[in-house]
C-alpha positions in Angstrom: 8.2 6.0 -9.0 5.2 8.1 -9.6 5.2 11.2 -7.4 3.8 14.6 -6.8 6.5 16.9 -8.1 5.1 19.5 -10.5 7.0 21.0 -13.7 5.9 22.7 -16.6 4.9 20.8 -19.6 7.5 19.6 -22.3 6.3 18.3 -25.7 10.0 17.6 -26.9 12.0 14.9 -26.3 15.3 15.1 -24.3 18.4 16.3 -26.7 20.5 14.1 -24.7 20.8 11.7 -21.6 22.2 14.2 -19.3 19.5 17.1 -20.2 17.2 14.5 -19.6 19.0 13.5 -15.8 19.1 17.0 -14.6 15.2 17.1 -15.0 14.4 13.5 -14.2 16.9 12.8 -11.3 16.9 15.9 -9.4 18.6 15.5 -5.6 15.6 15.5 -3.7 14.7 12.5 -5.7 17.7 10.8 -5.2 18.2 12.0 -1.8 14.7 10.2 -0.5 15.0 8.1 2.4 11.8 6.0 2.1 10.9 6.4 -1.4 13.8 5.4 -2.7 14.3 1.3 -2.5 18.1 0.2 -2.1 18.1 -1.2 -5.8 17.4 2.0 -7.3 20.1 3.8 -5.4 22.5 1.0 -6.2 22.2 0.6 -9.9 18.9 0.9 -11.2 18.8 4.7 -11.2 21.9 4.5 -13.7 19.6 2.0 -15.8 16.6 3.8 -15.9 17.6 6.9 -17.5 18.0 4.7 -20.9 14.2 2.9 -20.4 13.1 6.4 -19.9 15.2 7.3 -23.0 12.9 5.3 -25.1 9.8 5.5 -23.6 10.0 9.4 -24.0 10.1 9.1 -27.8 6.2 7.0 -27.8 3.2 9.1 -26.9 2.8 6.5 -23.7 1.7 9.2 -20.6 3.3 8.6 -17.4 0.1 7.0 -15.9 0.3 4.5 -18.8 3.6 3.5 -17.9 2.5 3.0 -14.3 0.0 0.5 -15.3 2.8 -1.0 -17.2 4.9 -1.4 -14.1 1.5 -2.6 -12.3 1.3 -5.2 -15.2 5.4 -6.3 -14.6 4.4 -6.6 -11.1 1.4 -8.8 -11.6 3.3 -11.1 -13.8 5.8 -11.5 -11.0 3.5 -13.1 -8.5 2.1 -15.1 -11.8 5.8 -16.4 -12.4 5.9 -17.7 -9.2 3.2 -20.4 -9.9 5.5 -22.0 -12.5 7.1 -25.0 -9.9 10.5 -25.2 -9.9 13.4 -23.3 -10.0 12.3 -21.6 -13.8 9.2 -20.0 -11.7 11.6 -18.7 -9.4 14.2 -17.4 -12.0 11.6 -15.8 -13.8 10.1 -13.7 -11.1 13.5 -12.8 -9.9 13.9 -11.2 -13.7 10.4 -9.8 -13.2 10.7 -8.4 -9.9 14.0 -6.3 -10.9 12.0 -5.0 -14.0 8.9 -3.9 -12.0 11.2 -1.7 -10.0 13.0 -0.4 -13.0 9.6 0.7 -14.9 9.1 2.0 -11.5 11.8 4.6 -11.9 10.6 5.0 -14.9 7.4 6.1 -14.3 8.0 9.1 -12.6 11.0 10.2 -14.5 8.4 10.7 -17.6 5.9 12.1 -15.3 8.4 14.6 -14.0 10.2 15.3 -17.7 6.6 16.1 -19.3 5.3 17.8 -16.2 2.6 14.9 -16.0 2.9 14.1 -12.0 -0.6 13.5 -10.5 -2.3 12.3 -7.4 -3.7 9.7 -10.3 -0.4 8.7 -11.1 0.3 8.4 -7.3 -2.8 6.0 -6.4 -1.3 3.8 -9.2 2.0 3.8 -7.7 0.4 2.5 -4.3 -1.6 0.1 -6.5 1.1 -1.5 -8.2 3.2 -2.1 -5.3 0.2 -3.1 -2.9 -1.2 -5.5 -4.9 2.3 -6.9 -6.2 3.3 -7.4 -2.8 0.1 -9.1 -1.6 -0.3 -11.5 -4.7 3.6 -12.5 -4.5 3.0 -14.4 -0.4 -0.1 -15.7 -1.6 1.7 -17.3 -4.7 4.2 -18.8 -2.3 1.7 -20.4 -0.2 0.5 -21.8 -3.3 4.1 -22.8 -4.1 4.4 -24.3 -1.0 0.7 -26.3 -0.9 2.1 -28.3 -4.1 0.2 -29.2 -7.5 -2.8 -30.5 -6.6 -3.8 -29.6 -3.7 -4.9 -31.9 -0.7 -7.5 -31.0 1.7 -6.6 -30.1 4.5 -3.0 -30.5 4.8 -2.6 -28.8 2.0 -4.8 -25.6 2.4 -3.0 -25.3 6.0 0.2 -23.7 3.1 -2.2 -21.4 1.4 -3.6 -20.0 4.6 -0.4 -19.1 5.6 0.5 -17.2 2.3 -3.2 -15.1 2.8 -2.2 -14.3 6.4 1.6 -13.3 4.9 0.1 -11.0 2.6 -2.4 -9.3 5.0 0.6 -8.6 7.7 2.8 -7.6 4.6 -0.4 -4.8 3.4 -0.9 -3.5 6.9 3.2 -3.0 7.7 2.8 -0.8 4.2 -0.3 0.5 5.3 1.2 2.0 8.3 3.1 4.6 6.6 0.0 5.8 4.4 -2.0 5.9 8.0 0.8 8.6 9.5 0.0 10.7 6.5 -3.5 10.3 6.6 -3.3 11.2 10.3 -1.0 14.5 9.7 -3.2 15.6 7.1 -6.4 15.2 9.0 -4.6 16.9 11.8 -4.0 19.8 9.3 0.2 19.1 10.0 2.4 19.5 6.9 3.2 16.5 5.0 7.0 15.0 6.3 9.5 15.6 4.2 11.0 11.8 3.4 14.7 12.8 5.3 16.0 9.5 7.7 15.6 11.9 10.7 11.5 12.2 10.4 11.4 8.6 11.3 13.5 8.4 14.3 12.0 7.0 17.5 12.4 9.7 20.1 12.7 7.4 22.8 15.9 5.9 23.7 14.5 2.2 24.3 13.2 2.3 21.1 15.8 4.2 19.2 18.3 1.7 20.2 16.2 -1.4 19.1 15.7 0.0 16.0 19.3 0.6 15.5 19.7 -3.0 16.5 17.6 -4.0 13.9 20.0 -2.9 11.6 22.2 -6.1 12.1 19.5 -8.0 11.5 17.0 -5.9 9.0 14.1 -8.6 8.8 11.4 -6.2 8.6 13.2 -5.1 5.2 12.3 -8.4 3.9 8.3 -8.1 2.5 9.0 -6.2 -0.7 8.8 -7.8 -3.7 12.4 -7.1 -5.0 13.5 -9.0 -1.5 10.6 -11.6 -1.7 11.4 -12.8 -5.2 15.6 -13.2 -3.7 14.4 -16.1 -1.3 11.9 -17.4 -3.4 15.1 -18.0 -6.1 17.6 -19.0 -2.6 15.1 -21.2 -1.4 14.3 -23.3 -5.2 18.1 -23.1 -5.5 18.2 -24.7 -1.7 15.3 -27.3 -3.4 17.7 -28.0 -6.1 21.0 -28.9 -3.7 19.2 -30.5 -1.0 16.8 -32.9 -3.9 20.6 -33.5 -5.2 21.7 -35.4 -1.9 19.2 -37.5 -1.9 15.9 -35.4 0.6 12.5 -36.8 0.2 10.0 -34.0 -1.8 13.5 -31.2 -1.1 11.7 -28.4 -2.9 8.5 -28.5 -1.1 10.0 -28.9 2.5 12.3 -25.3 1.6 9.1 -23.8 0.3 7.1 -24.6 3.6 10.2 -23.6 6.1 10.2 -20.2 4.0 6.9 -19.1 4.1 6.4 -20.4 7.3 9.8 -18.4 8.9 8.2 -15.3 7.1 4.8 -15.4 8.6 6.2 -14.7 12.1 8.7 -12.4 11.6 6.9 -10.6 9.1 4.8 -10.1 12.4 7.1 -8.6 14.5 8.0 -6.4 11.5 4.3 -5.3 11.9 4.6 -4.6 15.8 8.2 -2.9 15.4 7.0 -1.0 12.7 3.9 0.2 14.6 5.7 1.5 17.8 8.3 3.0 16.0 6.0 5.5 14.6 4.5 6.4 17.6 7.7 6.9 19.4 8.7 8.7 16.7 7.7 12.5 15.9 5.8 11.4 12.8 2.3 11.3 14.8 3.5 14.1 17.0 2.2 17.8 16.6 
C-alpha cells in the first residue's frame, strides 16, 4: 500500500529478506488500523516480502508498481464478465493478487525512499476504481448475455447504484481528512481509538455490528468471496434441477447488497460524526 512515509534513498538491493522486513514492515505499518485490510495482516504480509524481493531487483519505481496493482484490479472486475463459475474463480485469484501488489507497492516505495503524494493518489485510484467497476460487473453478471430491455437493464442499474453507495462509504473517510486539514487539525493517526463514536447509542451499535460486519462487505477482496459463493450456489442449486440457478443467485446477490450496502453508508456516516474524527 502506497503511503506517505519518508526514508532516505537506497540504490542497493536488500542483502537479505529480514534486512529488507525491518525497513519495509516497520510496526507502525503493521500496527495500522484502517490501512491495513484483514488479508494482509493474516497472511499476505508474510507473502509480500518475497514479491517485493523480486521486484526490488528490476528498475520498476514504486509508482510503477501501483499502476501494476491498478492494472490487477482492473482485470478483476474484467474477470467477472466471463459467466460461470471460471469468471468467478478467476477474479477471486485476481482480487487476492491486487491486494498483494498492494503491499507491495509501498514496501518498494518505503525501501528506496520513493513514498509520494503521487504514489498515494494512485493508491486511492486503484482501489476506487477497482471497487466501483467490480458491482457494476455483477450487475452485468446478473442481467445475463444478451441483454433484454427492460427487464434486463433493471440488473445493471442496480450494479451502477452498488458502485456509487460503495465510492461514497470510501469517500467518507477521505472527506474527514479533507475536513481536518481544511480546519488546519493534525492528520489522525490510523489507531482503532480515533474512530470511536463518542456517544454511547452509537458506540454500542457499532459494537453490535461486529456480530454482523455487513458494512465490511464492499471491498473487492470480500466482493470477489460472494461473487465465487454465489456461482458455486449456481452450480449446486442448477445440479438439483432450478430453472436459469446461476442467474437467480446472481440477482438475490446484488440485489441483498444494494440495501445493505446502504445502511453501511448511513452507519458509516454517523459514526464519524459521533466520533472525535470531525471534532476539534
Amino acid at each position: 500500500m502506497s503511503d506517505a512515509t519518508t526514508g532516505a534513498s537506497r540504490s542497493t538491493r536488500p542483502s537479505s529478506i529480514a534486512e529488507q522486513i525491518a525497513v519495509t514492515q516497520p510496526p507502525e505499518v503493521r500496527q495500522r488500523a484502517n490501512a491495513e485490510h484483514w488479508t494482509a495482516s493474516l497472511y499476505l504480509r508474510r507473502l509480500s516480502p518475497y514479491l517485493t524481493w523480486m521486484l526490488l531487483r528490476t528498475s520498476i519505481s514504486a509508482n510503477g508498481v501501483t499502476g501494476l496493482m491498478i492494472l490487477v484490479g482492473w482485470s478483476t472486475a474484467a474477470a467477472l464478465l466471463i459467466p460461470g463459475i471460471a469468471g468467478a474463480a478467476l477474479a477471486l485469484i485476481l482480487g487476492q493478487l491486487q491486494m498483494l501488489v498492494d503491499c507491495s507497492d509501498g514496501e518498494v516505495a518505503r525501501w528506496r525512499g520513493q513514498s509520494s503524494p503521487a504514489g498515494v493518489f494512485l493508491d486511492k485510484v486503484g482501489h476506487y476504481t477497482t471497487e466501483a467497476l467490480i458491482p457494476i460487473v455483477l450487475g452485468i453478471r446478473a442481467a445475463g448475455y444478451p441483454f433484454e430491455s427492460p427487464d434486463d437493464f433493471l440488473w445493471t442499474t442496480i450494479g451502477f447504484a452498488l458502485a456509487l453507495v460503495i465510492v461514497l462509504n470510501k469517500a467518507l473517510n477521505d472527506m474527514v481528512h479533507v475536513a481536518r486539514a481544511n480546519a488546519g487539525l493534525t492528520k489522525l493517526a490510523d489507531r482503532k481509538h480515533e474512530s470511536v463514536p463518542t456517544q454511547s447509542l452509537v458506540a454500542r451499535l457499532r459494537r453490535a455490528a461486529r456480530f454482523v460486519p455487513f458494512h465490511r462487505l464492499y471491498h473487492s477482496v470480500e466482493l470477489t468471496m460472494m461473487a465465487f459463493a454465489a456461482a458455486v450456489l449456481g452450480l449446486i442449486l442448477a445440479a438439483t434441477g432450478v430453472a436459469d440457478a446461476e442467474l437467480v443467485v446472481d440477482r438475490w446477490l446484488i440485489g441483498l447488497l444494494l440495501p445493505l450496502s446502504v445502511l453501511a453508508l448511513a452507519g458509516h456516516f454517523v459514526a464519524i460524526m459521533a466520533s472525535k474524527r470531525v471534532r476539534s
